[in-house]
N, C-alpha and C positions, 0 to 999 in steps of 0.2 A: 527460551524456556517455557512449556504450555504449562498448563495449570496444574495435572497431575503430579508433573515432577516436583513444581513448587511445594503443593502439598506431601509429598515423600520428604524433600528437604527439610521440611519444617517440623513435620512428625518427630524425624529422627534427629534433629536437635534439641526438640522438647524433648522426646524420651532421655537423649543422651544427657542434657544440662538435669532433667529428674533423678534418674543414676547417681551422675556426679556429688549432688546437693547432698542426697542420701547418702553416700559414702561418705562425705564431709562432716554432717552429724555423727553418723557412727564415730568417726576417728576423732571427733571430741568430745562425745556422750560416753562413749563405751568404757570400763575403769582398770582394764589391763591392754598389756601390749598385746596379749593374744589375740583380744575382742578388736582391738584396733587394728590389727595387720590384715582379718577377717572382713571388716566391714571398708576395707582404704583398698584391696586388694579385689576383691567380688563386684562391690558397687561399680569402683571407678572402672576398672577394665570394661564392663559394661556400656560405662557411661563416655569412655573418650573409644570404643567401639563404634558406640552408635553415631558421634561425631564424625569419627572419619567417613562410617557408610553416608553420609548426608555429602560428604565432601566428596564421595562417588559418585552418589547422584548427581550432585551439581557438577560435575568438572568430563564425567564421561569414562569409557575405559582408558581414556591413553593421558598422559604428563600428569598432573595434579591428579587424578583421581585412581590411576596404577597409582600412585606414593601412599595414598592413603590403603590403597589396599593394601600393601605390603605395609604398611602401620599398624596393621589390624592383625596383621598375622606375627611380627614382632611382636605385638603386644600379648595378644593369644601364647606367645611363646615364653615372654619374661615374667610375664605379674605370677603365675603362680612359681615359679622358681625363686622367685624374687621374696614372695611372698612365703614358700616352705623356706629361705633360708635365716629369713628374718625366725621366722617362731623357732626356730633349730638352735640357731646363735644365742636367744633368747633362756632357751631351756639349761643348754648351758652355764649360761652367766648364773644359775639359778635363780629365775625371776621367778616370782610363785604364781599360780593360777588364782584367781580372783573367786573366792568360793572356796571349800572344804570339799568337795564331791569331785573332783574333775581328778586324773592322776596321767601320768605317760604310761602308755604300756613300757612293760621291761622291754629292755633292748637284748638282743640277741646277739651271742659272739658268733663272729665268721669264722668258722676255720682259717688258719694261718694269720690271724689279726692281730698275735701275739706278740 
């Protein structure tokens, strides 16, 4: 490994673990499930993104570092599904928004949804 890639690797585990950290606060500072699904959801994706691309750099295109690629794209593909389903579930349960100001917009009926 020369020294450039070393420093790519490293970059992007310190970016990745800063991410991480920051989502971690969020998801313990923040004082509703909305703010915390926002901040566990945005951060961390981020943050184990930039993890695996370090684990690209280090390992190359082919066995360990194609896994992490397709990691990346799994992930890119769950956390916000993951993350719309959680506040969805939530809305229903009727959990309330933290603050007076915030509302859902009205939902609209579908034809034939009756």
């Amino acid at each position: 490994m020369n020294a450039i890639q070393q420093f790519v690797v490293a970059a992007l585990v310190a970016v990745g673990s800063f991410f991480l950290l920051i989502g971690t606060v969020g998801l313990l500072r923040f004082p509703d499930v909305y703010n915390r699904m926002h901040a566990s959801s945005k951060a961390t994706t981020l943050g184990a993104s930039s993890i695996l691309l370090a684990g690209f750099a280090y390992y190359g295109p082919q066995g360990a570092g194609l896994t992490s690629l397709v990691g990346i794209v799994f992930l890119f593909l769950t956390a916000p599904t993951g993350a719309h389903l959680i506040s969805r579930s939530a809305h229903k349960m009727g959990v309330p928004f933290y603050g007076q100001e915030a509302e859902w917009p009205e939902e609209v009926d579908e034809p034939g949804s009756d």
